[in-house]
ROLO-377601 format. One record per residue (C-alpha): residue in one letter; x, z, y. Coordinates in steps of 0.001 Angstrom, whole numbers, padded with zeros to 6 digits, always signed. Last residue first. Layout:
<pts>
AXZY;...
</pts>
This chain:
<pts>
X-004204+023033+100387;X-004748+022528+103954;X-002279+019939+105553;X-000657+020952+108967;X-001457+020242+112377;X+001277+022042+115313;X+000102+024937+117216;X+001350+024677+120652;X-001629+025329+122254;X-003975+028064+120373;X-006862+026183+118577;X-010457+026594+119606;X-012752+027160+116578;X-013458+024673+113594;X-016852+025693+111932;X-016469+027825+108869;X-015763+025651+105879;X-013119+024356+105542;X-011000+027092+106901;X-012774+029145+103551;X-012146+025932+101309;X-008747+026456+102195;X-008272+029962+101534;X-009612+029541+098165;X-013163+030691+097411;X-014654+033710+096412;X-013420+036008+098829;X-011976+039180+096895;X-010407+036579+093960;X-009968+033860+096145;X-008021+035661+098506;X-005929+037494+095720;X-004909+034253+094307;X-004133+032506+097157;X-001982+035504+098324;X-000388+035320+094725;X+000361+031614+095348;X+001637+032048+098973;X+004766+034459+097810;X+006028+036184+100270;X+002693+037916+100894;X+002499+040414+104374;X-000434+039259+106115;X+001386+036521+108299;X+003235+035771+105520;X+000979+034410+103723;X-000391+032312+106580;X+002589+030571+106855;X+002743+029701+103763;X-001313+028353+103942;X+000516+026378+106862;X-000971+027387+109784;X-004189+025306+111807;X-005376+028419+113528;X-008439+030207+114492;X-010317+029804+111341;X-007577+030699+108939;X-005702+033401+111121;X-008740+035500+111117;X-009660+034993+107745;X-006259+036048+107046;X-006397+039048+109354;X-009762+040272+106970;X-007689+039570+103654;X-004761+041602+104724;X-006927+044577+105613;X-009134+044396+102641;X-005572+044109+100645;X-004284+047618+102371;X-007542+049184+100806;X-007085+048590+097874;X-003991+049127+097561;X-004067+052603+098947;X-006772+053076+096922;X-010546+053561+097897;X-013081+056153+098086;X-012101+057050+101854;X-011105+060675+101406;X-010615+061267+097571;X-008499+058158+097156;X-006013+058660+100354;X-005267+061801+098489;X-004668+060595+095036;X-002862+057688+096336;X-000297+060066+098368;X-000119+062112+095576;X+000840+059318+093540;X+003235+058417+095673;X+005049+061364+096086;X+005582+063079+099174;X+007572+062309+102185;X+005286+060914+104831;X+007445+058124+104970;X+008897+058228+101708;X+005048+057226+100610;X+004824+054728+102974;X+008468+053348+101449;X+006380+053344+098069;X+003624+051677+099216;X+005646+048887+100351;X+005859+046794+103511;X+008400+043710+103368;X+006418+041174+103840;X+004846+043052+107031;X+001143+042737+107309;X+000164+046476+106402;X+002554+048044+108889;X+001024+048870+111984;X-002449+049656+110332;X-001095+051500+107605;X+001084+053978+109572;X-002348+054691+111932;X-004325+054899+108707;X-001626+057109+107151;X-001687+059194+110089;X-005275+059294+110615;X-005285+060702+107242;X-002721+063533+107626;X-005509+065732+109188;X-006216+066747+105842;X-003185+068337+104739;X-001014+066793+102576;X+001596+068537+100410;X+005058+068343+099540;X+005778+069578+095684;X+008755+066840+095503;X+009742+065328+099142;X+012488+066293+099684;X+014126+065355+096428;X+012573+061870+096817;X+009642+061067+094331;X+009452+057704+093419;X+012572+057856+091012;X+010957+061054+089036;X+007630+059294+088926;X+009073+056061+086985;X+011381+058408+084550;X+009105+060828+083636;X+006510+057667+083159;X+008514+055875+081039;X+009555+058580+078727;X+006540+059720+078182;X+005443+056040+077299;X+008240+055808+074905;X+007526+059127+073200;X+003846+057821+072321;X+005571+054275+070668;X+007890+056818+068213;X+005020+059311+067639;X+002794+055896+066517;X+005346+054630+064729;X+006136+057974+063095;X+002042+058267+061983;X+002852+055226+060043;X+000892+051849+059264;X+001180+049945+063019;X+000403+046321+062334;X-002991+047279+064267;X-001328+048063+066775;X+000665+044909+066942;X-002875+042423+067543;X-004075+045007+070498;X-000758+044563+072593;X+002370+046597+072645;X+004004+048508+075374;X+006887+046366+076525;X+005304+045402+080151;X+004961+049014+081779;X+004086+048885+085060;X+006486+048013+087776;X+005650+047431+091419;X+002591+045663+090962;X+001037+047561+089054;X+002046+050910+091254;X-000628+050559+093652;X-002022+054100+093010;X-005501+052265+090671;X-002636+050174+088818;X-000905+052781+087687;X-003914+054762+086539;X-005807+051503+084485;X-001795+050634+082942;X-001409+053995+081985;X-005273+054719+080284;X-004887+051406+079110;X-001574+052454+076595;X-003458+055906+075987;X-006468+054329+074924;X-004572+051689+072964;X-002745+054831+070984;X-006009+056541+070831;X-007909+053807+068687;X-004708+053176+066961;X-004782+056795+065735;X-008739+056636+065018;X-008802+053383+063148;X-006518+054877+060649;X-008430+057512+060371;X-007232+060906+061844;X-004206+062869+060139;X-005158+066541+061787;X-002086+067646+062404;X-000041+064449+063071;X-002206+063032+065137;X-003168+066353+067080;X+000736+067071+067670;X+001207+064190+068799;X-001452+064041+071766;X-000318+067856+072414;X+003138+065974+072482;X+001798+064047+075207;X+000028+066321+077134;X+003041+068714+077650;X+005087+065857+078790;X+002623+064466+081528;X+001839+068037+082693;X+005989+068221+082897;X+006347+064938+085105;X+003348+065955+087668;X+002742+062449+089154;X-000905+064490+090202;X-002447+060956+089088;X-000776+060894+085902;X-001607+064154+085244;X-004902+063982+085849;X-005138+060975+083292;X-003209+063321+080607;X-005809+065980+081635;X-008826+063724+080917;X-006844+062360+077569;X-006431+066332+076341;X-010119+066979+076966;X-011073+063795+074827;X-008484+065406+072139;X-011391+063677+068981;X-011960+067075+067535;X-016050+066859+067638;X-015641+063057+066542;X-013683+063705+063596;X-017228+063302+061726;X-015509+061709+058198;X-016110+058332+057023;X-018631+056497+055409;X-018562+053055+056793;X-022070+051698+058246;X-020913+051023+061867;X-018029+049293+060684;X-020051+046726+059691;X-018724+044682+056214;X-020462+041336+055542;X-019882+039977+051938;X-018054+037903+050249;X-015458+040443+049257;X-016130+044210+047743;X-016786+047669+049064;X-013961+049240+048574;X-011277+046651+048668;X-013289+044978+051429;X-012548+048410+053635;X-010154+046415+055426;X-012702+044066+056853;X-014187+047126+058509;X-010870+048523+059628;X-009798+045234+061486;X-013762+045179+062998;X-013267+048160+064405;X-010229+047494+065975;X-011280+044325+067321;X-013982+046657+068876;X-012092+048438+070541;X-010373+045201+071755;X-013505+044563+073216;X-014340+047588+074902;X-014079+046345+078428;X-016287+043867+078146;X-018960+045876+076848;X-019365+047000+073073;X-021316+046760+070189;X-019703+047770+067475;X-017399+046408+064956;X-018155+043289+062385;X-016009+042237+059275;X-016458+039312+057291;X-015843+037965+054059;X-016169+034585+052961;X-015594+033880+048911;X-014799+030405+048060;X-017200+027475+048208;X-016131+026234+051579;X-019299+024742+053006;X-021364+026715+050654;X-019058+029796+051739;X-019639+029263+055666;X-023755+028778+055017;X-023840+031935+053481;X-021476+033685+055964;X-023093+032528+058932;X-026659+032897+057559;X-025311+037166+056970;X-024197+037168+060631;X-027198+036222+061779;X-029235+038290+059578;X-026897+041129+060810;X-027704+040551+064687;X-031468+039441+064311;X-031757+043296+062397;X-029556+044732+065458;X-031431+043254+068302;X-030541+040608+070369;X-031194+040856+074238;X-027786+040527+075332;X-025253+040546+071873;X-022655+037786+072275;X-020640+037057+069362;X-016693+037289+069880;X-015205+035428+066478;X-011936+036179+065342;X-010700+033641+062151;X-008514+034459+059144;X-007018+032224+056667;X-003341+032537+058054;X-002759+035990+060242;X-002312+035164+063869;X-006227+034677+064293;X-007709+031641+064872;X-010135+031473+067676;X-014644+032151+067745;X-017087+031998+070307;X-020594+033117+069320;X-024224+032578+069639;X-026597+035094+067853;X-030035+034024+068815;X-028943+030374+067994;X-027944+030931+064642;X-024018+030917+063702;X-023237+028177+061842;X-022300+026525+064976;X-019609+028217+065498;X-017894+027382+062399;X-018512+023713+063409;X-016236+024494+066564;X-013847+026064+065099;X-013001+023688+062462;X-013954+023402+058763;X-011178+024522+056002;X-010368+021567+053784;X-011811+023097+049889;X-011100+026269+048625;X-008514+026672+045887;X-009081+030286+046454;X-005352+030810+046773;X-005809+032197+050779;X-009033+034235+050547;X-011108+033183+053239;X-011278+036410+056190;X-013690+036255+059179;X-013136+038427+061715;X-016172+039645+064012;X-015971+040607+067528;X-019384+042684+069238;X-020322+041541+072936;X-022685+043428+076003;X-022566+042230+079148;X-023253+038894+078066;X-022505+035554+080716;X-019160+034822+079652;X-020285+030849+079084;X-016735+029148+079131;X-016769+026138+080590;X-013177+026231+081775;X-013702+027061+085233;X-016923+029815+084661;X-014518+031436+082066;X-011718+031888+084206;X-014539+033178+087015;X-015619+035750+084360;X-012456+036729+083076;X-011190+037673+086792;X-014571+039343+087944;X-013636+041540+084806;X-010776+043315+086729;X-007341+043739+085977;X-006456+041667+083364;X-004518+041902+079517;X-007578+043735+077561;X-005911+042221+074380;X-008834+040876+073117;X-010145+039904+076409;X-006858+037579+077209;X-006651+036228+073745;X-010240+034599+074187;X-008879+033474+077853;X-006254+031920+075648;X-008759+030407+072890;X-010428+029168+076194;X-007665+026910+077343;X-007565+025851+073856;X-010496+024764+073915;X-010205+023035+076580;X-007321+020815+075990;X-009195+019577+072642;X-012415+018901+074965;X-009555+016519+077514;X-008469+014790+074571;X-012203+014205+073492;X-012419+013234+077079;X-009418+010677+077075;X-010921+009177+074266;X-013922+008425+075924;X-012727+007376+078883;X-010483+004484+076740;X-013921+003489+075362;X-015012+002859+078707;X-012222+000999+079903;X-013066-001475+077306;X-015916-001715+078561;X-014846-001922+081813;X-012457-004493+081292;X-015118-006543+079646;X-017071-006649+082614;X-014173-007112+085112;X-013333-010495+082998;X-017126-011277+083073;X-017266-011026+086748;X-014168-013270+087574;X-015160-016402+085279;X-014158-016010+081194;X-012347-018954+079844;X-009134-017014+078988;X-010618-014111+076820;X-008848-010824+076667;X-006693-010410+074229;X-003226-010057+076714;X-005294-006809+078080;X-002525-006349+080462;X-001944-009424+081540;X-004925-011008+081828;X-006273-007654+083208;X-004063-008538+086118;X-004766-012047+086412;X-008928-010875+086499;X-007774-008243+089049;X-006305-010586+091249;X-008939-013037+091215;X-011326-010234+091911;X-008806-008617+094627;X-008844-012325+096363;X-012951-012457+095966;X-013237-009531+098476;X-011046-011045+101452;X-012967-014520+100893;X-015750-012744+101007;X-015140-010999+104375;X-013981-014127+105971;X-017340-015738+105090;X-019358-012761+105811;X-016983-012430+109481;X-017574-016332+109907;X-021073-015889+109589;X-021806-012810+111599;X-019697-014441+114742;X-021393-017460+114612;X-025013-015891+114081;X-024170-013877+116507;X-022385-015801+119105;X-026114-017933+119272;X-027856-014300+119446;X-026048-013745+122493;X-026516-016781+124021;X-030421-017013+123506;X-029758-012743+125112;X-027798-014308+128020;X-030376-016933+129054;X-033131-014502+128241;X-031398-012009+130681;X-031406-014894+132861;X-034563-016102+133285;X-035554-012290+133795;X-033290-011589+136963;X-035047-015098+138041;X-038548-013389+137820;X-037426-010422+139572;X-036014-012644+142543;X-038696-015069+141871;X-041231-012483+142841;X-040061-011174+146240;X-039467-007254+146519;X-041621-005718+148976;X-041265-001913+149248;X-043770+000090+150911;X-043773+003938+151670;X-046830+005975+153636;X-046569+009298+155713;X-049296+011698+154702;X-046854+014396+155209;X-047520+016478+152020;X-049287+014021+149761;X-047116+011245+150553;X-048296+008332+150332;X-046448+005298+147640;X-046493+002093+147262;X-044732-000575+145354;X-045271-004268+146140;X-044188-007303+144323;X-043851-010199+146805;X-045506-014032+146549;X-044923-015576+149498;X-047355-017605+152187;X-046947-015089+154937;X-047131-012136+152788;X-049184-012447+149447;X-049543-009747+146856;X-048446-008639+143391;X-049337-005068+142545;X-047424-001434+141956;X-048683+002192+143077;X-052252+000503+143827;X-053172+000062+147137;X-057068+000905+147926;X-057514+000390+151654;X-055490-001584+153679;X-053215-000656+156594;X-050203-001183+154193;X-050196-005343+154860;X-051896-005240+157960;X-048049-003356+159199;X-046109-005305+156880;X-047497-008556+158698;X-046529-007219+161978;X-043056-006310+160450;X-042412-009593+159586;X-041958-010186+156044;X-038471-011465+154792;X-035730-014125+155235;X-033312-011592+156559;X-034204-008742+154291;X-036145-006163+155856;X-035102-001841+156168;X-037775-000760+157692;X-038817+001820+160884;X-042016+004124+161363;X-045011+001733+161765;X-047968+003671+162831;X-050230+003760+159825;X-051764+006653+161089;X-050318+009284+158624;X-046713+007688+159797;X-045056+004801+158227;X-042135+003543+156311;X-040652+000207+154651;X-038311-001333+152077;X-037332-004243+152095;X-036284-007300+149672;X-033629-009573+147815;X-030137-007366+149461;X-032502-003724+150128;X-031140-002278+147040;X-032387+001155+146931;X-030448+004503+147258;X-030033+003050+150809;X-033273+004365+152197;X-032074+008044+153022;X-028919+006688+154809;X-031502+004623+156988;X-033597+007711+158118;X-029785+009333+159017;X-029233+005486+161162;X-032860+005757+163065;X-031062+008441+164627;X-033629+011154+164782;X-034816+012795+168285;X-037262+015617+167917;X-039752+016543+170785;X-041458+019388+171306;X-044125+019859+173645;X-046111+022819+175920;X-048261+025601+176297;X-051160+023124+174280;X-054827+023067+175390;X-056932+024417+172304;X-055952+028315+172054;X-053989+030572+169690;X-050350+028922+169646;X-050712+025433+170333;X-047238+023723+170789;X-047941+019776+170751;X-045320+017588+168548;X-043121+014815+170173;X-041093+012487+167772;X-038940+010238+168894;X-037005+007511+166512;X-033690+007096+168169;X-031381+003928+167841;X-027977+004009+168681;X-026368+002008+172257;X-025309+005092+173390;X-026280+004636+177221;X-029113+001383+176419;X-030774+004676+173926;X-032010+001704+171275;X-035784+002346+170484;X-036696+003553+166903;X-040708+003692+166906;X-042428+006149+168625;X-044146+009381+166792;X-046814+011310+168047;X-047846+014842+166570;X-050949+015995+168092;X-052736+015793+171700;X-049900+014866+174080;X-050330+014711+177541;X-048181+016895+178958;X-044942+015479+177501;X-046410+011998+176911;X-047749+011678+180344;X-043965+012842+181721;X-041596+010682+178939;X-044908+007529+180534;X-043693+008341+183877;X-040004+008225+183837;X-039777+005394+181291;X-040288+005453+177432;X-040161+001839+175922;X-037513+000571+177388;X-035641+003680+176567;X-032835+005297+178871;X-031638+008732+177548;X-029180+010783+179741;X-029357+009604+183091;X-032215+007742+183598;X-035097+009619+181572;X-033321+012968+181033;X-032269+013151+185415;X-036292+012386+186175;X-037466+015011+183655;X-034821+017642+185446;X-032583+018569+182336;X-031396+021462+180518;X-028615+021164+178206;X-027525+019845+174993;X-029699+021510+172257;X-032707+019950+175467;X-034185+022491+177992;X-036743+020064+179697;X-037134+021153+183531;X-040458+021817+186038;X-041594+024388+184285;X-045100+026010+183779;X-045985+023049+181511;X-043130+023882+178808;X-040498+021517+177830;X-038633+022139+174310;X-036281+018849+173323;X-034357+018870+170391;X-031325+016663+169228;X-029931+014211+166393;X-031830+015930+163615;X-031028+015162+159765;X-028501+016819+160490;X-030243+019833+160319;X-029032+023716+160813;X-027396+022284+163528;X-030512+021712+165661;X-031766+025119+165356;X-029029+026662+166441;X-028722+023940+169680;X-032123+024879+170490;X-031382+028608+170079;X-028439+028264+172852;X-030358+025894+175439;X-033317+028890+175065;X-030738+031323+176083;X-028758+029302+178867;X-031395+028435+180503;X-033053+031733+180375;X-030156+033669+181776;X-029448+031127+183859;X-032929+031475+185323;X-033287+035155+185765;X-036512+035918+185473;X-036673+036209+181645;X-040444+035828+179614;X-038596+032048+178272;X-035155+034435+177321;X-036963+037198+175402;X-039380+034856+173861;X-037032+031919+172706;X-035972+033762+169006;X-039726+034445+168186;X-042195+036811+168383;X-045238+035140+169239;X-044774+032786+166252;X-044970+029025+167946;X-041121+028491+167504;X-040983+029293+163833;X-043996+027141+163214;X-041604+024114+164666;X-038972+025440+162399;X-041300+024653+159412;X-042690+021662+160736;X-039663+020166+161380;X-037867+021462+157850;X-041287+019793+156085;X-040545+016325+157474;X-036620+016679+156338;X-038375+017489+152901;X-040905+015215+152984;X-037925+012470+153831;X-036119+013071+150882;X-038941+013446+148316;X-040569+009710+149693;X-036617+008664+149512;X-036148+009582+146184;X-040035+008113+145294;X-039169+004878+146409;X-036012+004309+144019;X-038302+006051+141417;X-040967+003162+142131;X-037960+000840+142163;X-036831+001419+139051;X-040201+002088+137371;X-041351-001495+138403;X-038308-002889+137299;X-037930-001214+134192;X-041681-002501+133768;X-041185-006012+134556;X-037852-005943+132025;X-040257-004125+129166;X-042550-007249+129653;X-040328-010158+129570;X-038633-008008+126292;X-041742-008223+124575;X-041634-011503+123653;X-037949-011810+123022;X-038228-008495+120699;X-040746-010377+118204;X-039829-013829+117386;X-036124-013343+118188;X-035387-010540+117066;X-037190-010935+113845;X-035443-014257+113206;X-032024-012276+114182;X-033067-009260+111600;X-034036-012247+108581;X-030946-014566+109785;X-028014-011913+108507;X-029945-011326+105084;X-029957-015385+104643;X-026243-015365+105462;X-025795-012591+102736;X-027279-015284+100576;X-025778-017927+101279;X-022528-016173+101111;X-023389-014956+097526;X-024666-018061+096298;X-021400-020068+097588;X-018832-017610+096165;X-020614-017261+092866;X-020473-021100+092157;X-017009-021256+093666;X-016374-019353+090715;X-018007-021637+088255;X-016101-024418+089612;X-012678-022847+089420;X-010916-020824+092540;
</pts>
């Protein structure tokens, strides 16, 4: 790299270090300082909650005893029939049996004693025993000898419990516990007497780490239960004055036999039995030393590691820079030499800039034509439904927002010696804002078609904006600008009223150029009151009812009026388009569209090159001929003038529904099926569920699609032909057109369900 790039280098890594030292400096000044603390208290809380699990274990084992105990002293208990029996084997046996029940439902318990005053023998979980025979046969304690397992069995004034002895015949440890039995009256009936391995009280202790300290436990009278001690800890005498004191807190620092010990506490509320662990100080303190040591150490590879990665990082992001200046070296071979890396990319990018900018006046040309098509599109009324203009228009930036339009050509006379004709868009913006308009060239040289939209704009602000147009149109061109306006239509009307405006500007040779001509105000002849609108409703019937000869007889009716009564010129092509739509609407309501509709039939811009009633009889005779001959080859010889009775629908449901998703399901074969015609069948599956048979097959390919695309990964192919498309763009385009959105952005966005197994990934389009 050159000086002044090195320059850049070193003030950028310096800095970025500088960034990297701010959150370590912070670290370390702040979060070191408290981190002493928050260790002390993790430890405190550990062990507490290490305390606490065995406080909760051992009141639970403590609350079993006294539970079953209660059991024993209820009057009507499990013992009574056998203690009340005479027979003493019976008894023996009995109260030997429920003592050994009792016992297993705890193994927390090692065995039970039960010795009543009357008797002269302990029944034990294991047996029954002469007191002499338990004390030196079966258990021998050093601390419990014939006479003192006696005293304490009769003797005993409330629950006692002796320290873990070792039984010298198992060589275990037992803790003892005898409990008095009074029922309803102040001298006890007898004792119980619970024998825990000191080894099940030990289990409960381990889920703390006895290996730097101990853990201790006592009865309600400070009676020293058992311990777990380290081998250099507190004696257990010392323990013992230790917890004896009043007023422990949960956790405090005291001193046992000239150490320093942290000391968590805890009495049960339930038992009253008391927990102590003593953990010595350095060990915390030392676990502390050396999480500082490690976290000094850690922040040392930090700084280290962060600075070599900014500095390897850099060097990785300065070779692209270098690269790109070469690069733009040679592209841009006028590009200054002497410039440093960012300077280079600076004047690139300018220069890139203006390059953008030509690329979106290229891109604006591009548009516009796309919407001088979709312009076409509504003139000629070539599209199935208006959902499809409007979301065209909503892609290409064309505002289709009106419901309500009126089209307007312009005509410039072609030898005018007018000057260099202005371009669409600055024509359109001679039109006032009230009365915005879109406008394309027509076929015809020197005339323009202009759609104006009409929402919310009155007639007067419609004709004075129409009349500024013109004005300010012929001062830009000074030759004469004439213009003719039809009605106000919807969407749907529009070609009508292309038509009207046609025979508006036509009527120039009456009523003069350079002006505005509305078709509205042309003086012509009330034909309205034998306008065949009775004839077209039949003609529509017909074509529903496939009836071949209804079709025929309406047509030549249709002939017979235009050449009878000579309607306007407007009139004949009026009803010539009608007719033409009329077909196309019908066919495609049965399902036949897509089958094959009529595609030679001409569009809005060749009817009005139509001059001759015998064109128009010539063009009507072609449609009747089409349609005879489409109905007569979808109606099979059996199945002309069949009939449907009403009970048929489940059938066609039930036909529908096992055949709708096959590729190559038609409505036609359906309608051989059932053998009648197909547009009978449409007809009929129209007037009992509201919807046609294409219709309604679609909903039912759409709804398994969305299936398919949120439990499956499939190929959009696949997909298609999983609901009966062979080809995937026209499923796409059917989807998104009764959906909203593509069939990928629908899998994209619903939330990813469980995939079947064995379903490979694919790309989504």
């Amino acid at each position: 790299m050159r000086a002044n790039a090195y320059r850049f280098f070193i003030k950028y890594l310096a800095s970025y270090l500088i960034i990297l030292m701010i959150p370590i400096t912070v670290l370390t000044l702040v979060v070191n300082n408290l981190f002493v603390d928050k260790l002390q208290e993790e430890v405190i809380s550990g062990n507490l909650n290490s305390l606490d699990k065995v406080r909760y274990s051992m009141d639970d084992q403590l609350k079993w005893i006294e539970d079953m105990t209660r059991q024993l002293l209820t009057e009507d208990n499990s013992l009574t029939p056998y203690r009340i029996s005479d027979h003493w084997g019976y008894k023996s046996w009995g109260i030997t049996r429920e003592l050994k029940r009792f016992q297993r439902l705890s193994p927390f318990i090692h065995e039970i004693w039960l010795y009543y005053k009357d008797e002269n023998s302990v029944f034990t979980s294991s047996g029954v025993y002469t007191i002499p025979v338990l004390a030196k046969q079966i258990y021998t304690f050093d601390d419990l000898s014939e006479k003192q397992l006696t005293d304490n069995l009769n003797q005993v004034v409330e629950t006692t419990v002796l320290p873990p002895t070792t039984d010298k015949m198992t060589g275990k440890k037992y803790l003892r516990m005898f409990v008095p039995l009074y029922p309803n009256r102040k001298q006890s009936f007898g004792t119980l007497v619970y024998l825990i391995d000191e080894y099940s009280i030990h289990r409960l202790m381990s889920a703390y780490d006895t290996a730097a300290g101990s853990m201790w436990m006592f009865d309600q009278n400070n009676r020293l239960v058992t311990g777990i001690a380290a081998e250099e800890g507190p004696s257990k005498q010392a323990v013992s004055e230790l917890v004896g004191q009043e007023s422990l807190k949960d956790d405090q620092k005291v001193t046992v036999e000239g150490k320093q010990y942290y000391l968590f506490y805890m009495e049960s509320k339930q038992s009253g039995w008391k927990y102590a662990t003593l953990l010595p100080v350095n060990q915390v303190l030392q676990k502390v030393e050396q999480a500082q040591k490690w976290y000094i150490y850690g922040v040392a590879a930090l700084v280290l590691l962060g600075g070599a990665l900014i500095y390897i990082s850099m060097l990785l992001n300065y070779k692209p820079i270098h690269q790109l200046r070469k690069d733009s070296i040679r592209v841009f071979t006028h590009l200054e030499r002497n410039l440093n890396e960012l300077d280079t990319v600076r004047d690139v990018l300018n220069r890139l800039a203006l390059h953008n900018q030509e690329l979106d006046e290229r891109v604006k040309n591009q548009a516009f034509a796309a919407r001088s098509q979709l312009f076409l599109t509504m003139l000629r009324g070539d599209y199935d439904e208006i959902g499809e203009i409007l979301e065209q228009g909503e892609e290409i930036g064309f505002p289709i927002l009106s419901s309500t339009m009126r089209v307007a050509i312009v005509e410039l006379p072609a030898d005018s010696g007018a000057k260099k004709l202005p371009e669409i868009e600055e024509m359109e913006r001679f039109f006032p804002d009230s009365c915005r308009a879109y406008g394309v060239e027509h076929s015809e040289a020197n005339k323009y078609v202009f759609m104006m939209l009409t929402d919310g704009v009155t007639q007067e602000e419609t004709e004075t904006g129409l009349q500024q147009f013109r004005e300010s149109l012929n001062a830009l061109v000074q030759a004469p600008v004439t213009v003719g306006v039809g009605s106000r239509v919807e969407i749907p009307g529009i070609p009508q009223s292309y038509l009207e405006a046609q025979t508006a500007l036509g009527y120039r040779f009456v009523q003069g150029v350079n002006r505005v001509i509305h078709y509205e105000r042309i003086p012509m002849r009330n034909d309205q009151d034998d306008y065949p609108h009775s004839e077209m409703e039949e003609l529509q019937k017909a074509i529903r009812e496939g009836s071949t000869v209804k079709i025929q007889s309406h047509l030549s009716v249709l002939v017979a009026y235009i050449k009878e009564k000579q309607p306007p010129l407007i009139v004949a092509r009026g009803l010539c388009f009608e007719m033409i739509r009329l077909i196309n609407g019908v066919w495609r309501e049965l399902g036949l569209q897509e089958e094959q509709g009529p595609d030679r039939y001409p569009d809005i811009f060749s009817l009005e090159r139509l001059e001759t009633i015998d064109e128009f009889e010539n063009l009507i005779n072609a449609v009747s001929i089409d349609l005879c001959h489409a109905f007569e080859n979808q109606q099979a010889p059996e199945a002309k003038g069949a009939a449907l009775d009403p009970r048929s629908l489940d059938a066609i449901l039930e036909y529908m529904q096992a055949h709708y998703d096959r590729c190559d399901f038609t409505l036609q074969g359906m309608a051989e099926h059932f053998g009648v015609a197909l547009p009978n069948l449409g007809q009929f599956f129209k007037d009992r569920t509201g919807q046609t048979l294409l219709e309604y097959t679609t909903c039912m390919r759409m709804e398994k699609a969305k299936v398919i695309l949120t439990s499956t990964k499939l190929q959009l192919k696949a997909v298609a032909e999983e609901v009966g498309y062979y080809n995937v763009s026209s499923f796409i385009r059917r989807f998104k057109q009764l959906v909203g959105v593509t069939p990928g952005e629908y899998r994209s966005n619903r939330p990813a369900a469980e995939l079947p197994s064995g379903i490979e990934d694919a790309a989504q389009s």
